[in-house]
Each structure stands twice: as C-alpha cells, then as structure tokens.
N, C-alpha and C positions, 0 to 999 in steps of 0.2 A: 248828746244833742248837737253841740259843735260839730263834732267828727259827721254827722246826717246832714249838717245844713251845709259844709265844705262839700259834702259828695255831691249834695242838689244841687250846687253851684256850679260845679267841674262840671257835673251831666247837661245843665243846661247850657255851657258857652261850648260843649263838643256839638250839642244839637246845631247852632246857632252855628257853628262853625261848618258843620257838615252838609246844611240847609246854604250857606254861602257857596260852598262852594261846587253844590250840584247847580245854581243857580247861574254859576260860571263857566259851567260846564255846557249847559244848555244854550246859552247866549253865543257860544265857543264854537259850538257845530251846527246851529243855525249859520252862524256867520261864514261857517267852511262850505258848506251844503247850498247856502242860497242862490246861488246859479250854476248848479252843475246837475248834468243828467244823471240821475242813478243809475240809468241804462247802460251810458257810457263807461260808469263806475265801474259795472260789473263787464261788460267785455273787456275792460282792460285786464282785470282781475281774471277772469278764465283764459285770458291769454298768455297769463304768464307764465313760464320757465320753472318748471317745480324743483329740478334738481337745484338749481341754483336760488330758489327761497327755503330750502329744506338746509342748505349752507347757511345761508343766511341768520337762520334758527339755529342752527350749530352755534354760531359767533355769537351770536347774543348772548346763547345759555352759556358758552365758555366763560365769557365776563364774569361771573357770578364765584366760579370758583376761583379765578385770577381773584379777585378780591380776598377772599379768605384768605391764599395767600399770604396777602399782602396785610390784610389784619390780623394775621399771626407776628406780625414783624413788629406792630405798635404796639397789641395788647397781653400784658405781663401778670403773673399770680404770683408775688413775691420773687421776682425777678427771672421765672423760667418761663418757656414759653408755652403757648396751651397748645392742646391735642388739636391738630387740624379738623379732625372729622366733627368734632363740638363746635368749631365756630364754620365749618362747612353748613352745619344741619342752623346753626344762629341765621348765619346771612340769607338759608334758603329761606326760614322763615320770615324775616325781617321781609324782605323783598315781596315776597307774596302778602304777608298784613298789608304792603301797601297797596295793592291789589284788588285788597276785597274790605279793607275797612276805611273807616272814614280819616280823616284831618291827618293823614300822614301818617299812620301810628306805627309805620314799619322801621323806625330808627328805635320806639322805644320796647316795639317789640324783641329787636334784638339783642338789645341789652339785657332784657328779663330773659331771652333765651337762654342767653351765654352764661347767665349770671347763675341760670338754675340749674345746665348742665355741668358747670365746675368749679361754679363760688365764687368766684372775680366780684369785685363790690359791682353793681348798679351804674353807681357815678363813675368811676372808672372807664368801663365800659364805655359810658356814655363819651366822656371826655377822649377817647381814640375816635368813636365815630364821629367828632367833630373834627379831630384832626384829618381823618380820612377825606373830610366833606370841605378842608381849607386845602386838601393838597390836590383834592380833585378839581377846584375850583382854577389852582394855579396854571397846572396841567391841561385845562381845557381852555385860556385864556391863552395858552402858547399855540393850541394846537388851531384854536381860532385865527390869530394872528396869522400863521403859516399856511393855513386857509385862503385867508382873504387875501395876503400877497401872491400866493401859486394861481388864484381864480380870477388876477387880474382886478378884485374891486378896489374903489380907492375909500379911505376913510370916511370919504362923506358918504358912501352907502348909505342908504337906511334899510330898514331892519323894520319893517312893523313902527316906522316913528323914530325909530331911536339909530345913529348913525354906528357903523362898525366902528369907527374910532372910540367916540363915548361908550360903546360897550367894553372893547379890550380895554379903555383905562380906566371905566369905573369898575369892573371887576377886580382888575390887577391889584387898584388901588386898595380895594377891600379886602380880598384872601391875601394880600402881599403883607396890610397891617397886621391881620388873626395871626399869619405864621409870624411872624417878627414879635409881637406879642406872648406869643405862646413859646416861641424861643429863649424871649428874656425869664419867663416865669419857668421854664426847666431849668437854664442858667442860674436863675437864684430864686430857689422855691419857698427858702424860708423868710426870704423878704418880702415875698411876695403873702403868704400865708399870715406874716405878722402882720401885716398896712389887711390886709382883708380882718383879720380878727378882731384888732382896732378897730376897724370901721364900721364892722357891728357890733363892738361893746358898745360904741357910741349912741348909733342909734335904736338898739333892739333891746327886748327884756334877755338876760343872762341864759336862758334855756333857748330861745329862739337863736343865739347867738353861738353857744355853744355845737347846738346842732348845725348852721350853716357851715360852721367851720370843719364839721364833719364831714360833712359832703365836698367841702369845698379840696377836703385833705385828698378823696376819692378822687375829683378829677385832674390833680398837679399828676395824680399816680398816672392818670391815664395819657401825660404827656410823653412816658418815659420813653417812649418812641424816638420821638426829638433828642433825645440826650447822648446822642454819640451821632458825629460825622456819616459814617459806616453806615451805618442802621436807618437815618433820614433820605442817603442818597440810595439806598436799595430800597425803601419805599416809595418814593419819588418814580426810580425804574417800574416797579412795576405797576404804580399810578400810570405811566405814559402805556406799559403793558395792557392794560385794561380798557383804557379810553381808544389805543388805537385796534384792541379787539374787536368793539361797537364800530368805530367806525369802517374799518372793512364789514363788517355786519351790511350796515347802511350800502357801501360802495357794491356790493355781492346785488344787493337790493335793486338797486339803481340797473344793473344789468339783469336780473331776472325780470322786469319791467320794461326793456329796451329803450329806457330812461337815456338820452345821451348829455352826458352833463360829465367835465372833469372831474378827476379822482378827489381832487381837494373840495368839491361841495360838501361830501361826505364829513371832512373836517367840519365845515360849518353848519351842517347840518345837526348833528348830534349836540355842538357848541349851543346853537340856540335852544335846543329841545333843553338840555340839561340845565339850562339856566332859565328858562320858561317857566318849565311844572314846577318852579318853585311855587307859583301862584295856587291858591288854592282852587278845589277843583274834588270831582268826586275820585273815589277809589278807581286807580288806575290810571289816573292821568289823563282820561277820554274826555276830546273837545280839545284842551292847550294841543295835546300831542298832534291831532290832525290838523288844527289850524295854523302850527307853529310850520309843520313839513309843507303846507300850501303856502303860505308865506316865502321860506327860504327857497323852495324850487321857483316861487315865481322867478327870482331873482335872473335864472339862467333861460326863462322863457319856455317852461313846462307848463303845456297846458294844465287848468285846475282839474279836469277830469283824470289824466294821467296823476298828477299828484296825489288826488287825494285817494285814490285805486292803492298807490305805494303806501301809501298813509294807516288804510284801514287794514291792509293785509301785513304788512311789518307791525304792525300794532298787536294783532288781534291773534298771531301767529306766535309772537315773542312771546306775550303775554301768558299763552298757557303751559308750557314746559315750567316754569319758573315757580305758578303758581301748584301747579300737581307736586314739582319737588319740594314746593313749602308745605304742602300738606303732609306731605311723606314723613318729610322732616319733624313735622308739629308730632306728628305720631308714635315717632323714634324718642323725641324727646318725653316723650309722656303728658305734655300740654296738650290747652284746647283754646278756641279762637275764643271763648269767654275771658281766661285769663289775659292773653292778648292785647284785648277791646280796653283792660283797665289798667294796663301794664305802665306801673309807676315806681319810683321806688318806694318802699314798706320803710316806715318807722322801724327803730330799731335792728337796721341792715348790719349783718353777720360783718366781720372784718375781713379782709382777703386770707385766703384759705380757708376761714368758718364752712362747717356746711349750709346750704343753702335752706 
C-alpha cells in the first residue's frame, strides 16, 4: 500500500511538473513569435545554404560521441574502464529521452541505460553525470568569458535582465564550489562517508539510514574520475572538445544563414542556451531554445526574423539525427521508452559487476 501511495505521488508531481513546464514552453514562443512574420521566417529558411546546415548537423551529432568519449574517462566498474559502444548507445539514449519525454528524464535515463548494459551501480552512474554536468558548467563559463571579451561586450551587458558579469560569476561561483567539493570528497572519501552516515544515524530510522549510505557509497564511486591529476585534466580537454564542437555547429549555422555576426557569438550563444534549458520546459527544450537564440543575437543587431529562421531550423535539424540514434540505440539495448519514462534506481541494486 506504501509502495502504491509513493508511486501516486511520484506520478502526480512528474504530471505537475511536466504540465509546468509545457506552460513555459508556451509563454516562451508566444514571447519569441509575437512580432515577427512567419513569412519572413520561412524565406529566410528556404534561403539557406544546405551544404553548410547539413555541417552544421554533422557538429552537433559529433558532440554526442565526443561525450561518450569523455564519459569513458569518469565512469569505472571496479576500476576498469567500460566498453565505449555501451555508453555510446547510454548517451544516445539519454539525449533522445530528453527529447521526447517529460521533466528531463534523459540523465536518468542514461544511467538505467548504462546500468542495464554492464552493471555499473545506478548511483554511480549517476554521480559521473554530475561530475560531467559541474565540468561542463566550468568549461562553458570560460568559453563565455572569451566570448564576451573577443565580441567586445562589457560586463554590464544584459542578457534577458541578467548582466554578463553576474552570469560568468554566479556560475563560476557555483560549478567552481561542486568541483572543489567533489575534490575534497575523492580526497577523503571515508571522512566524508563517515560525517554522512553519522548524520543519518542521527536523524533517520536504522534501515532508511543504512540504505542512504548505500547509495551514497555509489556515488563517492562515481567521483573516481577526479582522483588522479592525469585523468581530471583529460576530461576537462575533452569537455572544452565537446563544447567547442557545438559551437562551431552554431558558427557553421550563423553562415549557412548569411548571419553576420563574429565567430565568438557562437561562444555565447551556446553559453546562454546551455544554461537556459536548465528551466523547465517541455521535451526538447522548445520555446527556452528559440527565445534564448532571439535574445543573444539581438545583442549584435540580427533582426528577430532572421533569428528566429536560425533558431527553428538548428533546433528542429539537430534535434532529429540524435533522437533516431536513441531510438536505434533503445533498440540495441533491448529497452523501451516505458522503462525509461520510470527510470529510477530499484531497491535492492546489484553491487558493481553484479548482473543487472
């Protein structure tokens, strides 16, 4: 009866969740839409440069495998490293769940991916794609900065309300502490695992407490990335690999568009998108995505019809290669977007190397 009234509950605050944030979604491209001719939309769009949006689409889907890469370098199964092609077909599906389902679920779809393709614990998993998501944060906070100085803005810019300074240092600030954090806790993981276990003996009943600290065991594993010099700054490289894939993606974009705008918008353009669609929003990111690219190119004096022409055709072009290889992918793996839609960790979760 517990275990039914917990599901009702999950089910009801994804509904609420997912109802918010088509809500946002809507408000989002009214707001992009509301004075620009759809006419103009589309002649800009038939007049663009195919060979150079079909690059463009190259850069983007390349991103996807640079990643895998690069999450072979964090995530460990008793200290070796896993079969690229397993977290190939993880990241494809991750990426496409977020895609096509609701409230983000592509981080923890991939985790159930990874997890079922070779046994890696859940939280583990879980705990690289957060380190992925604190080094991408860093990564994109430099490449912003380098941006906004190459394109001539000065900090007081705004941004949608919010000034480029207060951006680059409230981000910095934040992925600066997670990594520094998450450095001290691979640095000393058992002191850090004892002050947590204490502090839910304290407050929690004995089984509730004992099982956090299971999980919690999973994700110190999944720092092990951080734990050697070597291994952090080849992740890092190929963080800046990935980010500045997208944004040649973008810059390729900008010219099949006859967009004239220097190479470093491209930097900030991706900068604000990626830290945007953090807001919630339906599957896909549609409405933040369009509104965020009308906003930054205002900046350089792109009309809104040209904008949003680059807006909806880099969107809508990215969007499907990514999403077909995650179905590919779901298919390879023997899953289905039901699994997916629930994708949580399971009580009683195998230990690393267990079978799944």
């Amino acid at each position: 009866m517990t275990s039914a009234s917990g599901t009702s509950t999950r089910a009801r605050r994804t509904n609420w969740s997912a109802l918010i944030g088509i809500l946002i979604t809507v408000v989002l491209l009214w707001w992009t839409l509301r004075d620009v001719s759809l006419r103009e939309v589309w002649v800009h769009i038939r007049g663009v440069r195919p060979w150079l949006l079909l690059l463009t689409v190259f850069l983007a889907t390349l991103s996807f495998p640079l990643r895998a890469i690069r999450w072979r370098l964090l995530l460990r199964l008793e200290g070796e490293a896993l079969p690229l092609s397993a977290l190939w077909h993880a990241v494809a599906i991750g990426f496409m769940a977020n895609n096509v389902l609701p409230v983000r679920a592509g981080e923890f779809a991939r985790a159930y991916a990874v997890r079922s393709m070779t046994g890696v614990r859940f939280t583990t998993a879980i705990a690289s794609i957060v380190v992925e998501r604190v080094l991408d944060g860093i990564t994109l906070v430099a490449l912003l900065a380098v941006g906004a100085w190459a394109g001539g803005f000065s900090a007081g810019t705004t941004i949608g309300g919010v000034t480029i300074g207060t951006l680059v240092r409230g981000a910095g600030v934040v992925f600066g502490a997670l990594l520094v954090a998450s450095l001290a806790v691979v640095r000393w993981p058992h002191v850090a695992l004892g002050t947590a276990t204490r502090a839910f003996g304290l407050v929690l009943p004995s089984r509730w407490s004992q099982r956090l600290t299971g999980h919690l065991e999973g994700l110190v594993r999944g720092l092990d990335g951080l734990r050697t010099p070597g291994r952090l700054a080849a992740v890092l490289l190929w963080s800046f690999a990935v980010w500045l894939t997208l944004a040649a993606s973008f810059w390729t974009a900008f010219l099949a568009f006859g967009i004239d705008v220097p190479g470093s918008a491209a930097l900030i353009c991706q900068a604000i998108i990626a830290f945007g669609v953090a807001i919630p929003s339906s599957p896909g990111f549609f409405g933040p995505f369009e509104a965020l690219v009308r906003v930054t190119l205002g900046l350089y004096g792109v009309a809104p019809e040209q904008a949003v022409s680059l807006a909806v055709a880099y969107h809508l072009s990215t969007f499907l290669p990514i999403t077909l290889l995650g179905m590919w992918s779901l298919s390879r793996a023997r899953l289905h977007l039901g699994q997916l839609r629930a994708a949580e960790e399971p009580s009683g979760e195998p230990a690393d190397g267990a079978p799944a």
